[in-house]
N, C-alpha and C positions, 0 to 999 in steps of 0.2 A: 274422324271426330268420334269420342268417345259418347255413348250413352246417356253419361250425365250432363255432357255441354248440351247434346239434341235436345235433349228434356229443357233444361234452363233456357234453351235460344226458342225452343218452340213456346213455350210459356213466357216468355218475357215477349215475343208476337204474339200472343194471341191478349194475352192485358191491354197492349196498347192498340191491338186492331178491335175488341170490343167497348172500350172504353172511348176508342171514336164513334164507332157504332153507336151509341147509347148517349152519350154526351150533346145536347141540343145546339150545342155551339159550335161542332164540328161540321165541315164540311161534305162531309157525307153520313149526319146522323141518316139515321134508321128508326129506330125504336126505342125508348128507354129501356126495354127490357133487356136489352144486350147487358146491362150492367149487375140481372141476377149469374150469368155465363161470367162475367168478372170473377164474381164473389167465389163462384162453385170453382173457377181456378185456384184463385188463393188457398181456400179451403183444401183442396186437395194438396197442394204445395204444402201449406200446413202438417197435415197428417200424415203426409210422407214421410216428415221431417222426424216425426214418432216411430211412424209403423214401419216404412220403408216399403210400402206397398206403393205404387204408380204404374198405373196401366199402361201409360206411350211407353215405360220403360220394358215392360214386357212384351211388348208388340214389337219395340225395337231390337229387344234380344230374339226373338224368334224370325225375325228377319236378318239374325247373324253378324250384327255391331257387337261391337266388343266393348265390357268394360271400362272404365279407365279412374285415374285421379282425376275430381274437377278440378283443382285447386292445386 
């Protein structure tokens, strides 16, 4: 698995595991504040999408995953 799916599949769990977390209607809220950790995902997603900067993707290359097309 290429670098850009981890990124994508790790980020598309972690929205919908804080968004349970935070959500009072869930069955395993927690806290609302799990929903500022949403926002700072998105965000980051966001200015990736600019800068091309992303840290899991750096931490993944140094731990020797390779590249790939997402898409």
């Amino acid at each position: 698995m290429s670098i850009e799916r981890i990124v994508m599949a790790f980020a598309g769990f972690m929205i919908m595991l804080t968004i349970a977390l935070g959500v009072a209607e869930s069955p395993i809220f927690h806290h609302h504040y799990w929903l500022y950790f949403t926002a700072f995902i998105g965000f980051n997603l966001f200015q990736s999408a600019f800068t091309g900067f992303c840290p899991l993707a750096l931490i993944l290359k140094k731990m020797g995953k390779q590249p790939g097309a997402a898409f």
